[in-house]
HTML snippet that shows the backbone in 3Dmol.js (N, CA, C, O; Angstrom):
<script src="https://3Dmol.org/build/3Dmol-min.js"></script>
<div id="view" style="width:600px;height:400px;position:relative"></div>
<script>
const pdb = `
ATOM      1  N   UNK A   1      71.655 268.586 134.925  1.00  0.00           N
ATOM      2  CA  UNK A   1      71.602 270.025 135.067  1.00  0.00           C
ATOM      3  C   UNK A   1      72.988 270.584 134.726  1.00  0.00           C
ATOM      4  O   UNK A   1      73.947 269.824 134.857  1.00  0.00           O
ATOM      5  N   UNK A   2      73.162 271.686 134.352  1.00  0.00           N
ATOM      6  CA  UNK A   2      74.268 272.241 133.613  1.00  0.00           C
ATOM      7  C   UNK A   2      74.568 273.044 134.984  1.00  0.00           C
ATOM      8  O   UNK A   2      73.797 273.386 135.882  1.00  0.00           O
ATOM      9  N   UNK A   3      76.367 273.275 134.783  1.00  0.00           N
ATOM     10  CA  UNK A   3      76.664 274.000 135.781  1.00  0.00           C
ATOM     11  C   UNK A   3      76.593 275.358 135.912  1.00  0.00           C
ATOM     12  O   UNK A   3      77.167 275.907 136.852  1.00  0.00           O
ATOM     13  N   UNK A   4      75.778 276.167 134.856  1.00  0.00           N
ATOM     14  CA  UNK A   4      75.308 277.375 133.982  1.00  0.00           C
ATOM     15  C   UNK A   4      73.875 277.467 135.489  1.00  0.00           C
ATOM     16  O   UNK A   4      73.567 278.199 136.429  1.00  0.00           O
ATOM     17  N   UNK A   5      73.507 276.413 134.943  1.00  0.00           N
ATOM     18  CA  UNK A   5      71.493 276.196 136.269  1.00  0.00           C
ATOM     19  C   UNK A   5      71.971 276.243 137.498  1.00  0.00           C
ATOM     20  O   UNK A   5      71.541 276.801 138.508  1.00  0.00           O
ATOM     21  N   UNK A   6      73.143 275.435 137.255  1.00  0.00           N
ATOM     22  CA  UNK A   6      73.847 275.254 138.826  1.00  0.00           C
ATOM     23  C   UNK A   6      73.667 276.514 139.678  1.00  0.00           C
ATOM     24  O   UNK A   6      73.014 276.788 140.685  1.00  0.00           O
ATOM     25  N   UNK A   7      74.656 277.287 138.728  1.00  0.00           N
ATOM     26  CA  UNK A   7      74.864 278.856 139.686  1.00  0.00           C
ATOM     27  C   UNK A   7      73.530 279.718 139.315  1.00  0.00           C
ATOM     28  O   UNK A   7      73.244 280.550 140.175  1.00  0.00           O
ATOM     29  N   UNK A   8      72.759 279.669 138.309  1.00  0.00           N
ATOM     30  CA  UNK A   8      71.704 280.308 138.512  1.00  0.00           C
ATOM     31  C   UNK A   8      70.688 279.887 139.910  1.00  0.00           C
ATOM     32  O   UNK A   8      70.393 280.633 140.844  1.00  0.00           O
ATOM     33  N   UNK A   9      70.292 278.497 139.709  1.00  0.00           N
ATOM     34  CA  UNK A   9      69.713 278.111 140.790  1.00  0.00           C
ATOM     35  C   UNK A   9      70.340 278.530 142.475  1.00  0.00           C
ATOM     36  O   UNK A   9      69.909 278.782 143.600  1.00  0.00           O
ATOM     37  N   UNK A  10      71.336 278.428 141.898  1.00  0.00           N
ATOM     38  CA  UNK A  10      71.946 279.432 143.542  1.00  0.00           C
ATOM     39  C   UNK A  10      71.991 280.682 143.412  1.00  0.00           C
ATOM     40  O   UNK A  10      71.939 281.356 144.441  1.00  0.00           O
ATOM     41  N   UNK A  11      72.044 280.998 142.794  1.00  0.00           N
ATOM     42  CA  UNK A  11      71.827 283.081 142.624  1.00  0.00           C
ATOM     43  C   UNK A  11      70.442 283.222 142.784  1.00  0.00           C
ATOM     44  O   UNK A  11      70.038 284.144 143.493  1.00  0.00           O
ATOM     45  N   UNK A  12      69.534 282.356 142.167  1.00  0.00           N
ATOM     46  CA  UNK A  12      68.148 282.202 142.245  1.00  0.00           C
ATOM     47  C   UNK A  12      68.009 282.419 144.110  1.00  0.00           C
ATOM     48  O   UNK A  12      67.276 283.345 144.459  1.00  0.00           O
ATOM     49  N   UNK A  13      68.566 281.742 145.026  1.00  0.00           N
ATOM     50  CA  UNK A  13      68.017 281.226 146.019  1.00  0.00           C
ATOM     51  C   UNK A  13      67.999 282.087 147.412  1.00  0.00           C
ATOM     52  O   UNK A  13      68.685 283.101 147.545  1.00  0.00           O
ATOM     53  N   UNK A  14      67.268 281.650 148.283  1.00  0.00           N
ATOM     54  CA  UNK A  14      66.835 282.706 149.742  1.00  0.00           C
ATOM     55  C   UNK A  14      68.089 283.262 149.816  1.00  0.00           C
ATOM     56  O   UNK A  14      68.089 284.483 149.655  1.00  0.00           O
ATOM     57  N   UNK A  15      69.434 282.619 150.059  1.00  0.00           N
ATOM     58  CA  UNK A  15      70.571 282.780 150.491  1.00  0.00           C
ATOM     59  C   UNK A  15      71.808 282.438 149.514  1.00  0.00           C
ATOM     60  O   UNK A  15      72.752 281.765 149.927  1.00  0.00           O
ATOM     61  N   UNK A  16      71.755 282.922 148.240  1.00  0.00           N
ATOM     62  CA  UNK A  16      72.944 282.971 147.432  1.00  0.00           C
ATOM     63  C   UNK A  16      74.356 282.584 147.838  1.00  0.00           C
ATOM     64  O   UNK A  16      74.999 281.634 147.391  1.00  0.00           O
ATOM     65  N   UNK A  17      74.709 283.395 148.681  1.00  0.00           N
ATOM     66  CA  UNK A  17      76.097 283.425 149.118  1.00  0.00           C
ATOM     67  C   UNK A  17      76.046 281.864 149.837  1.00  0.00           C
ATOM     68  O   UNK A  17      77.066 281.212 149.613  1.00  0.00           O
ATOM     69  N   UNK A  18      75.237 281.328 150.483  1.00  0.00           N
ATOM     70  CA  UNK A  18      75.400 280.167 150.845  1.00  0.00           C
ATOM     71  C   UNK A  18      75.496 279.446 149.888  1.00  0.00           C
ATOM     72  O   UNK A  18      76.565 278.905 149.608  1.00  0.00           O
ATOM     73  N   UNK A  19      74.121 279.243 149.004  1.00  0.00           N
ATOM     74  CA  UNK A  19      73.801 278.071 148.035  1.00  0.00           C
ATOM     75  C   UNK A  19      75.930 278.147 147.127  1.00  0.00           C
ATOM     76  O   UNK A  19      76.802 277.279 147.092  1.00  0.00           O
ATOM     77  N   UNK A  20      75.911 279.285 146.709  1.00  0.00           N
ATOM     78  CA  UNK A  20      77.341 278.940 145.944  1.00  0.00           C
ATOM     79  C   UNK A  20      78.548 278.868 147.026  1.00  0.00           C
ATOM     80  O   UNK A  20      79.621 279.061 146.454  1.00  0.00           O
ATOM     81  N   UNK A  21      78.685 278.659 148.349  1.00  0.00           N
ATOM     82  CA  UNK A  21      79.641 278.004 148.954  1.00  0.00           C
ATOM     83  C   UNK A  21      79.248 276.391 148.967  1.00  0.00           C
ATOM     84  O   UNK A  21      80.209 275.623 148.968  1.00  0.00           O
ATOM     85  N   UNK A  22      78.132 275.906 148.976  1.00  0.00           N
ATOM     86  CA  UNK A  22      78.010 274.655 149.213  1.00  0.00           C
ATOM     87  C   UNK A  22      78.191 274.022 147.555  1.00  0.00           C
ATOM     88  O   UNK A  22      78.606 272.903 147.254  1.00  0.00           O
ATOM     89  N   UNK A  23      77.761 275.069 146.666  1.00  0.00           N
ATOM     90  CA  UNK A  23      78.541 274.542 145.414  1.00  0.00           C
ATOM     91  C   UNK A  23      79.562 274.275 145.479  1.00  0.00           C
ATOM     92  O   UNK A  23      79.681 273.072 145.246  1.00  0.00           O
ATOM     93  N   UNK A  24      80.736 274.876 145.740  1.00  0.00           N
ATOM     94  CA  UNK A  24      81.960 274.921 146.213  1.00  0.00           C
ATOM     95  C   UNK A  24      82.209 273.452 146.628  1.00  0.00           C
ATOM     96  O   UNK A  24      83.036 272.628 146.237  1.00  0.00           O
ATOM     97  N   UNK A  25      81.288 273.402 147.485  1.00  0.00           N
ATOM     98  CA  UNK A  25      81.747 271.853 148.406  1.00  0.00           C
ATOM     99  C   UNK A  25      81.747 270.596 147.198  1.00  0.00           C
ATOM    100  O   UNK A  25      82.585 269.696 147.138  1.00  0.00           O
ATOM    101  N   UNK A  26      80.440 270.812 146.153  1.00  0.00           N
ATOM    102  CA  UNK A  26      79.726 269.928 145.897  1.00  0.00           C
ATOM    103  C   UNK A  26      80.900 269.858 144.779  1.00  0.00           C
ATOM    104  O   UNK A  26      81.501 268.809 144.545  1.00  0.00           O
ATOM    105  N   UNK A  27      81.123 270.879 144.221  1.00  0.00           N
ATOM    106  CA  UNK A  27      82.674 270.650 143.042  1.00  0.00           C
ATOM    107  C   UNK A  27      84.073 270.143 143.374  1.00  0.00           C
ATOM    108  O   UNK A  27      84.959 269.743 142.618  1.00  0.00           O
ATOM    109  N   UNK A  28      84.037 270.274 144.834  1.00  0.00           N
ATOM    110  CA  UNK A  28      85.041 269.369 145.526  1.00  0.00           C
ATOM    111  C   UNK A  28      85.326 268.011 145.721  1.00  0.00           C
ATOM    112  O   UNK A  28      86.371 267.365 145.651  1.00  0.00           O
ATOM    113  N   UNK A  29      83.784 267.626 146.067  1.00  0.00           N
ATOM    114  CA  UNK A  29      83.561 266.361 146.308  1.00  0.00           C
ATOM    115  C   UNK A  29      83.825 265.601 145.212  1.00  0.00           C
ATOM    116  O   UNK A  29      84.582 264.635 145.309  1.00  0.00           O
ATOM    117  N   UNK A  30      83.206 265.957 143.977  1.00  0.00           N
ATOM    118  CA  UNK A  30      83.406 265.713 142.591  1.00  0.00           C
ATOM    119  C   UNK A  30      84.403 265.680 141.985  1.00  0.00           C
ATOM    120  O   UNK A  30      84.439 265.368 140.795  1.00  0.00           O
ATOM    121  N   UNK A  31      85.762 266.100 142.910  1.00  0.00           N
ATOM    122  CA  UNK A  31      87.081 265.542 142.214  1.00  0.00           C
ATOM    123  C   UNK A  31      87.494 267.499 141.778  1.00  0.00           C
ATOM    124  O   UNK A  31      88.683 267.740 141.571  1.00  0.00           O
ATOM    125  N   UNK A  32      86.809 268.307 141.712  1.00  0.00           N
ATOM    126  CA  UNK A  32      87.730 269.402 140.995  1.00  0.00           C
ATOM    127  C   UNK A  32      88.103 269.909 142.448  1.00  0.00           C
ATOM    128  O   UNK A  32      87.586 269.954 143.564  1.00  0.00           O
ATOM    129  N   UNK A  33      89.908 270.454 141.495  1.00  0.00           N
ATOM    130  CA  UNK A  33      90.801 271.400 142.871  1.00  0.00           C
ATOM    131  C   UNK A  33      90.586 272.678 142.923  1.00  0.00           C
ATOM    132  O   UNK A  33      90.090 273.179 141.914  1.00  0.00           O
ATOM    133  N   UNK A  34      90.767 273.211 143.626  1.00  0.00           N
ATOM    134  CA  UNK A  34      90.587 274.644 143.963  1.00  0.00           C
ATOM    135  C   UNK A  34      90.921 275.911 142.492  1.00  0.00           C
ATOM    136  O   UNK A  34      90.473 277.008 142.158  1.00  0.00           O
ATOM    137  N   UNK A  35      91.956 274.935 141.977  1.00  0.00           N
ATOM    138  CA  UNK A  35      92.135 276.008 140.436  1.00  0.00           C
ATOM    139  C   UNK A  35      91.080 275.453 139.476  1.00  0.00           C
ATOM    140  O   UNK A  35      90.863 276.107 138.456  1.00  0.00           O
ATOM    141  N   UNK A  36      90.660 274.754 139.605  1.00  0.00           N
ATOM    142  CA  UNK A  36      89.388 274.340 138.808  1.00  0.00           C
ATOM    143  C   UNK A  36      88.350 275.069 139.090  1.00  0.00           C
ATOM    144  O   UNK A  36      87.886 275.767 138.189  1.00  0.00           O
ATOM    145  N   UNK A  37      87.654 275.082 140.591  1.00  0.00           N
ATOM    146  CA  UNK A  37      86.500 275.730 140.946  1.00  0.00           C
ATOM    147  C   UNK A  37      86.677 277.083 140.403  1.00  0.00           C
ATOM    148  O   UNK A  37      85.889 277.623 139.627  1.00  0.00           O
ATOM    149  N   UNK A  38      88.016 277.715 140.964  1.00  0.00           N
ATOM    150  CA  UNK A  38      88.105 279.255 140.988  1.00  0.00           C
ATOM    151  C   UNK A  38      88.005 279.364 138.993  1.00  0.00           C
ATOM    152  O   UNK A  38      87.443 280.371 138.564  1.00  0.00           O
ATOM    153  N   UNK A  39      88.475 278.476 138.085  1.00  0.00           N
ATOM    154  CA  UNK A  39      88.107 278.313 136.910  1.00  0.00           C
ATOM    155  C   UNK A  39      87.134 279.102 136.520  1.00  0.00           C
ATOM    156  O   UNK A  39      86.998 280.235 136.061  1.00  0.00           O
ATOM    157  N   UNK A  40      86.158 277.727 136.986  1.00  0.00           N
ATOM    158  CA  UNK A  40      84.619 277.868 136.639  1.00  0.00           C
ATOM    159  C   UNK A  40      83.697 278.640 137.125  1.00  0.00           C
ATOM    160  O   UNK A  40      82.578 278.745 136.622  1.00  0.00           O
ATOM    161  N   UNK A  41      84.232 279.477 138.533  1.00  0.00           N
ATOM    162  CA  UNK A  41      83.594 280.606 139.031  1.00  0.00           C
ATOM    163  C   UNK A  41      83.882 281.963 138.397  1.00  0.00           C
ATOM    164  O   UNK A  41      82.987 282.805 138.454  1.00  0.00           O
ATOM    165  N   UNK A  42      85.386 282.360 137.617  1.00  0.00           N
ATOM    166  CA  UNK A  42      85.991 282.893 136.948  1.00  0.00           C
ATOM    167  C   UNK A  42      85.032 282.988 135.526  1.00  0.00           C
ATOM    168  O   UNK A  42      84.610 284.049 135.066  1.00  0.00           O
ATOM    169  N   UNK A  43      84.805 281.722 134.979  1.00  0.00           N
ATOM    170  CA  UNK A  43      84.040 281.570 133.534  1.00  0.00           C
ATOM    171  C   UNK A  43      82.760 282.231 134.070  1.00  0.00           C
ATOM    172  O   UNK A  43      82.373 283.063 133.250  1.00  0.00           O
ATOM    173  N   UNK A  44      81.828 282.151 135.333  1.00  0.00           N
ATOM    174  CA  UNK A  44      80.556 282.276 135.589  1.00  0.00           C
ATOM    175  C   UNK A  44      80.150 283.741 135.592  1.00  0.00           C
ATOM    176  O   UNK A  44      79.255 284.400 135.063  1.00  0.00           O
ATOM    177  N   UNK A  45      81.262 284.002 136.473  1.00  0.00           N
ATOM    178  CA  UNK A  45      81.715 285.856 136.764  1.00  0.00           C
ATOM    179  C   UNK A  45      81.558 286.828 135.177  1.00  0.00           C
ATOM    180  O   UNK A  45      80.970 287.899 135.027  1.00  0.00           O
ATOM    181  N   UNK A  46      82.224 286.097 134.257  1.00  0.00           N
ATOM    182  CA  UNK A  46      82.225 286.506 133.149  1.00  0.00           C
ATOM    183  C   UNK A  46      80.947 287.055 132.748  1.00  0.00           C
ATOM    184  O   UNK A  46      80.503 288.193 132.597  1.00  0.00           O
ATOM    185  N   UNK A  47      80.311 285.385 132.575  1.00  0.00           N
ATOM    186  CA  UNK A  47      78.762 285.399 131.667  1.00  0.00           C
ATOM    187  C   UNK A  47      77.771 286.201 132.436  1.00  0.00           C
ATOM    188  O   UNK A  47      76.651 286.397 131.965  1.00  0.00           O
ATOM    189  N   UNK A  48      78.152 286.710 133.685  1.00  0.00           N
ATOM    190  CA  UNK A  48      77.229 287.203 134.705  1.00  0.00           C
ATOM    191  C   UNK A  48      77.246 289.195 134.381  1.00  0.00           C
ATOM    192  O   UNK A  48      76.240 289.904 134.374  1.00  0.00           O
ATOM    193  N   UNK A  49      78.570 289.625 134.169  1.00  0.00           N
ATOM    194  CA  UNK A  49      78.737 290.774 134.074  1.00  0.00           C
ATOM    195  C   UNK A  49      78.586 291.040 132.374  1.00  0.00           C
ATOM    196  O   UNK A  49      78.154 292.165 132.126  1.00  0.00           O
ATOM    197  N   UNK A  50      78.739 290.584 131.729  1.00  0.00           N
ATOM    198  CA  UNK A  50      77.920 290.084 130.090  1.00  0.00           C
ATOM    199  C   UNK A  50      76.123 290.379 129.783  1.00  0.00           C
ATOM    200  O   UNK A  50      75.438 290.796 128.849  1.00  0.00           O
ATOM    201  N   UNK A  51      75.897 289.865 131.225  1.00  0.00           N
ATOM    202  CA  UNK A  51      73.836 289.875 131.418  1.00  0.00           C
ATOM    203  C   UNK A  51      74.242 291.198 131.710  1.00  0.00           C
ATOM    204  O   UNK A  51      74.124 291.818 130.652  1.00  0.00           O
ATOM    205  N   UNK A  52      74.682 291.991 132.642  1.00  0.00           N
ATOM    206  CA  UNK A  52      74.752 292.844 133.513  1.00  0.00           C
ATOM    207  C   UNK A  52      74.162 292.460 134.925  1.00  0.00           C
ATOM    208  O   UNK A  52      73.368 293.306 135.338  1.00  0.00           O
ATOM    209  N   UNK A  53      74.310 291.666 135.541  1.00  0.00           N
ATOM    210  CA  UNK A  53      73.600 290.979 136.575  1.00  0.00           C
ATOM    211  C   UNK A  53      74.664 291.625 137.383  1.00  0.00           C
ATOM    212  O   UNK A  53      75.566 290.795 137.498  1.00  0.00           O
ATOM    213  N   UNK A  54      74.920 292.536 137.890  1.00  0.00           N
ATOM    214  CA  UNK A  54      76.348 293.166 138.848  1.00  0.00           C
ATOM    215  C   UNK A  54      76.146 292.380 140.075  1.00  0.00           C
ATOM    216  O   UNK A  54      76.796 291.414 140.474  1.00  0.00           O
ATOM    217  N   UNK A  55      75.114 292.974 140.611  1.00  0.00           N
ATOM    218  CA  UNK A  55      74.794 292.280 142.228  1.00  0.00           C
ATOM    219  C   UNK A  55      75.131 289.773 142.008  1.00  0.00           C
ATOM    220  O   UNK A  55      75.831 288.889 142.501  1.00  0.00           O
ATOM    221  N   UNK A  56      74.412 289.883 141.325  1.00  0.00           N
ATOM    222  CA  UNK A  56      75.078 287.991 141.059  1.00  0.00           C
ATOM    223  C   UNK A  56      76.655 288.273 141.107  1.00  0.00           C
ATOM    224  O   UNK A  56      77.444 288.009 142.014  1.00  0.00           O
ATOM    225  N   UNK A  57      76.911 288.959 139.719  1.00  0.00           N
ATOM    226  CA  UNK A  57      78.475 289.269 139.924  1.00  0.00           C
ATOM    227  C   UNK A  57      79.412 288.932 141.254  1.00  0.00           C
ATOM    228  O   UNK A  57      80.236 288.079 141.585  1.00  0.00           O
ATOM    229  N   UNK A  58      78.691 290.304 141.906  1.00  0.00           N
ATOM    230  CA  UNK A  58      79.172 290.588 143.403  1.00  0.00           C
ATOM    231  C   UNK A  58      79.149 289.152 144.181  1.00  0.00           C
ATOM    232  O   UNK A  58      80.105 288.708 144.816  1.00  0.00           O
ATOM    233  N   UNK A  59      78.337 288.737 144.077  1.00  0.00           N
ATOM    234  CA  UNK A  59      78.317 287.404 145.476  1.00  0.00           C
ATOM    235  C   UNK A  59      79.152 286.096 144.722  1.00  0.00           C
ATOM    236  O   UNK A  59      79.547 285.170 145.430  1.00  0.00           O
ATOM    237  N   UNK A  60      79.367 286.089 143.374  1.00  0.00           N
ATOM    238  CA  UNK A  60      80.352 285.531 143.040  1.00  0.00           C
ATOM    239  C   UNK A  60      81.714 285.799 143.019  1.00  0.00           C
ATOM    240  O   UNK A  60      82.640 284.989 143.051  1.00  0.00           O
ATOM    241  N   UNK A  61      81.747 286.930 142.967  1.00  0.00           N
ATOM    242  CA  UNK A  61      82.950 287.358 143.567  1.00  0.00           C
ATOM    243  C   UNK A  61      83.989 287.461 144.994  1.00  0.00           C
ATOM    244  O   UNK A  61      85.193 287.476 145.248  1.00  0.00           O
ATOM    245  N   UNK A  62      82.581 287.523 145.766  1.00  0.00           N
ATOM    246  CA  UNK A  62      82.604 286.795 147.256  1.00  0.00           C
ATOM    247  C   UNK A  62      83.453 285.663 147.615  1.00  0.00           C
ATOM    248  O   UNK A  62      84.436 285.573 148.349  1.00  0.00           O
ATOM    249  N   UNK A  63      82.538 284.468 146.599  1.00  0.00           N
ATOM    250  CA  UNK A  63      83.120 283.430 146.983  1.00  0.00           C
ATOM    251  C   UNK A  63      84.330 283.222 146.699  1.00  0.00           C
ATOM    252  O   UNK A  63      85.073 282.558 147.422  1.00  0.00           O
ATOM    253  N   UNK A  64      84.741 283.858 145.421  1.00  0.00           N
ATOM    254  CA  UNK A  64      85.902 283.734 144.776  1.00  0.00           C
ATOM    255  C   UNK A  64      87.407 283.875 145.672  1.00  0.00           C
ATOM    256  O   UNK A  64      88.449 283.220 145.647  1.00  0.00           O
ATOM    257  N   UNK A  65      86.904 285.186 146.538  1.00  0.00           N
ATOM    258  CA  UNK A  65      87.793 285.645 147.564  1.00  0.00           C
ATOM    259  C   UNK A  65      88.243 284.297 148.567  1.00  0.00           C
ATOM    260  O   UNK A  65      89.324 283.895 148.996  1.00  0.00           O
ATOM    261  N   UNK A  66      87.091 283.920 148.671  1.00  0.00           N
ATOM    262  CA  UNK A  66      87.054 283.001 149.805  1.00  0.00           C
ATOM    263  C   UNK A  66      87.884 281.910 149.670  1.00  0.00           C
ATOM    264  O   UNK A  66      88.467 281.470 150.661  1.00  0.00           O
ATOM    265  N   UNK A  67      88.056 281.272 148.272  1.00  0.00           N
ATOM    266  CA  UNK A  67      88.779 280.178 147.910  1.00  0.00           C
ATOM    267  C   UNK A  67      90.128 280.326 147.692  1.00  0.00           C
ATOM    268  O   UNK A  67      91.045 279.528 147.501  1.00  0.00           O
ATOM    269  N   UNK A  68      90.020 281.923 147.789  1.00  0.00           N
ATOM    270  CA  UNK A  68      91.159 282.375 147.159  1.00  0.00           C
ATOM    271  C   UNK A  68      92.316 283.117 148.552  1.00  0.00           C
ATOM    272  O   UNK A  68      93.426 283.640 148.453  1.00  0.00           O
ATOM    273  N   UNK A  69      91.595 282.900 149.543  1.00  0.00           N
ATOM    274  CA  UNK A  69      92.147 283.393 150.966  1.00  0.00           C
ATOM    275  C   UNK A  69      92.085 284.822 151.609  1.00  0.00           C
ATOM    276  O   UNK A  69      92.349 285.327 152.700  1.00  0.00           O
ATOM    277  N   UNK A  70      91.434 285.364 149.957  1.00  0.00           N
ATOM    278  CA  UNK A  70      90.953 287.060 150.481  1.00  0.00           C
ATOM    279  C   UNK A  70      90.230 287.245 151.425  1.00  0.00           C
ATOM    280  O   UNK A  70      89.697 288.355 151.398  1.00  0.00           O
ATOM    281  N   UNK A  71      89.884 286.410 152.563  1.00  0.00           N
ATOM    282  CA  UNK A  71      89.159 287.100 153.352  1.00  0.00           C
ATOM    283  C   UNK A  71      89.517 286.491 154.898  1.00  0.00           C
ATOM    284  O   UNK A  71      90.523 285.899 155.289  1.00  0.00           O
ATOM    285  N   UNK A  72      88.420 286.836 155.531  1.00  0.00           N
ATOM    286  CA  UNK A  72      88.798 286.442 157.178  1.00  0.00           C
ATOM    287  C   UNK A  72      88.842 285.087 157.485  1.00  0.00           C
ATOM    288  O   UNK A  72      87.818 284.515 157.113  1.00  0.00           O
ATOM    289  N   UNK A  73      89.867 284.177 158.170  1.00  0.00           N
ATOM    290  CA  UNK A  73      90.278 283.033 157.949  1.00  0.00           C
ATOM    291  C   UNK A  73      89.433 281.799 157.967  1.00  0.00           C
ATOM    292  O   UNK A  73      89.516 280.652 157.528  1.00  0.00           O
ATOM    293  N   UNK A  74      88.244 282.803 158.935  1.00  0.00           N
ATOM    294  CA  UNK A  74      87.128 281.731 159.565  1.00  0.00           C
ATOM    295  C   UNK A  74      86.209 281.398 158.186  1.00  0.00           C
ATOM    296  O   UNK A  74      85.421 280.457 158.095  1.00  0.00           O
ATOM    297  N   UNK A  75      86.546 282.561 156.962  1.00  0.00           N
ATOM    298  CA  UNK A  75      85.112 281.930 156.342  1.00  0.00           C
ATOM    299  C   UNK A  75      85.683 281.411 154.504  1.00  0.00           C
ATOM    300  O   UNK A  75      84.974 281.202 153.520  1.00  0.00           O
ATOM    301  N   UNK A  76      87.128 281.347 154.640  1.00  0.00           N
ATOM    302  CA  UNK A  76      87.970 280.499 153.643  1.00  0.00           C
ATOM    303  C   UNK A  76      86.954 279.001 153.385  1.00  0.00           C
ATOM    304  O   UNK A  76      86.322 278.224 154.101  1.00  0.00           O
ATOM    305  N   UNK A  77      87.225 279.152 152.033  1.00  0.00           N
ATOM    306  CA  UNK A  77      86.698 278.022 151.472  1.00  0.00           C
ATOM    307  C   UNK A  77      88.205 276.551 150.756  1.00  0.00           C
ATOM    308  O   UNK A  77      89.270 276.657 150.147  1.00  0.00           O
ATOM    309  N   UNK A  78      87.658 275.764 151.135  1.00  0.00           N
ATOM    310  CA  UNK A  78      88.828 274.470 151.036  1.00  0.00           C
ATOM    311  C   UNK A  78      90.098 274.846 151.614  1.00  0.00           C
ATOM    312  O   UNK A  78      90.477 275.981 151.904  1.00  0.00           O
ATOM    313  N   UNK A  79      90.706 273.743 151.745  1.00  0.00           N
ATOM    314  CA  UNK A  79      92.603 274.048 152.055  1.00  0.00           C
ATOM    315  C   UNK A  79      92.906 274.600 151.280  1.00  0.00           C
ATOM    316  O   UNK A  79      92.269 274.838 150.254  1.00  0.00           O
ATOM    317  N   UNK A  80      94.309 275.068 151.657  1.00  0.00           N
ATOM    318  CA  UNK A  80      95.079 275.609 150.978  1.00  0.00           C
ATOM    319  C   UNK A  80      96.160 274.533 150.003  1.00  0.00           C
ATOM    320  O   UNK A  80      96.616 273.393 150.102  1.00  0.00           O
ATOM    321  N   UNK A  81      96.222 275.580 149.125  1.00  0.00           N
ATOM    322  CA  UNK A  81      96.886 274.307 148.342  1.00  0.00           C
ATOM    323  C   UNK A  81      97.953 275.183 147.237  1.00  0.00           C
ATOM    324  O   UNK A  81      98.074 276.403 147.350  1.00  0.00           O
ATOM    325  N   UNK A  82      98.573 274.526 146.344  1.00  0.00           N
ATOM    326  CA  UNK A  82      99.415 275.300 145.276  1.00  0.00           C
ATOM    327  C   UNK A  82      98.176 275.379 144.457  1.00  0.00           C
ATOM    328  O   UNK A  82      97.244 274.588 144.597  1.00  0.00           O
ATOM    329  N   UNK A  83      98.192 276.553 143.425  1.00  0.00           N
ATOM    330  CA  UNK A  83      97.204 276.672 142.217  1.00  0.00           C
ATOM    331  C   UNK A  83      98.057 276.596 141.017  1.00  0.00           C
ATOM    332  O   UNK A  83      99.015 277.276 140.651  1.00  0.00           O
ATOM    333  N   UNK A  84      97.709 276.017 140.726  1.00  0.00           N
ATOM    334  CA  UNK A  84      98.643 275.826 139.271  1.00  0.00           C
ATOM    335  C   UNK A  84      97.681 275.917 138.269  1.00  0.00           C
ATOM    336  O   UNK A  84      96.615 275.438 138.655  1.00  0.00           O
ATOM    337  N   UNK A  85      97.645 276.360 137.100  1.00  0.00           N
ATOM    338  CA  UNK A  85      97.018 276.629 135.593  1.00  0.00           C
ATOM    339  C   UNK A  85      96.695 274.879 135.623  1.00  0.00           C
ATOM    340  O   UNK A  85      97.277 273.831 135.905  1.00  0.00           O
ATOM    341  N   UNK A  86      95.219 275.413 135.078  1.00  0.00           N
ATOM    342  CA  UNK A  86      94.684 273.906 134.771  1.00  0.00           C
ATOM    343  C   UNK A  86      94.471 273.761 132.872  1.00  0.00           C
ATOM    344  O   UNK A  86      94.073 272.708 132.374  1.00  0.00           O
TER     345      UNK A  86
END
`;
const viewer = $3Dmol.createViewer("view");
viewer.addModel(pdb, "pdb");
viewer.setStyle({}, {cartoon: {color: "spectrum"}});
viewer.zoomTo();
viewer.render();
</script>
């Protein structure tokens, strides 16, 4: 499955905002760092506002915050870490 289905299948799903935090996890596990994910959520964000899909947009953008420390501490996604250009 392409990581294109990936995030559709989670935008697809009951609970979006979940399904793409546990993506999150699942791109972790898999060896990519936090400037990687935010990467490929960055590339996704793109192709999403391209459809005009705003609302997908939006909950990708969500997460984005999250990895990224924009938000309330409790609902940060991975450690913190340096981001460096990948």
């Amino acid at each position: 499955m392409t990581l294109e289905n990936r995030f559709d299948n989670a935008l697809n799903s009951s609970n979006a905002l979940a399904a793409l935090r546990s993506l999150v996890g699942e791109l972790s596990t898999g060896g990519s760092n936090k400037a990687t994910i935010l990467k490929i959520f960055e590339q996704q964000r793109q192709r999403l506002r391209v459809a005009n899909r705003e609302s997908d947009e939006d909950i990708v953008m969500e997460v984005m915050d999250a990895l990224a420390g924009w938000c309330h501490p409790g609902a940060r996604l991975l450690p913190d870490e340096e981001l460096e250009e990948v």
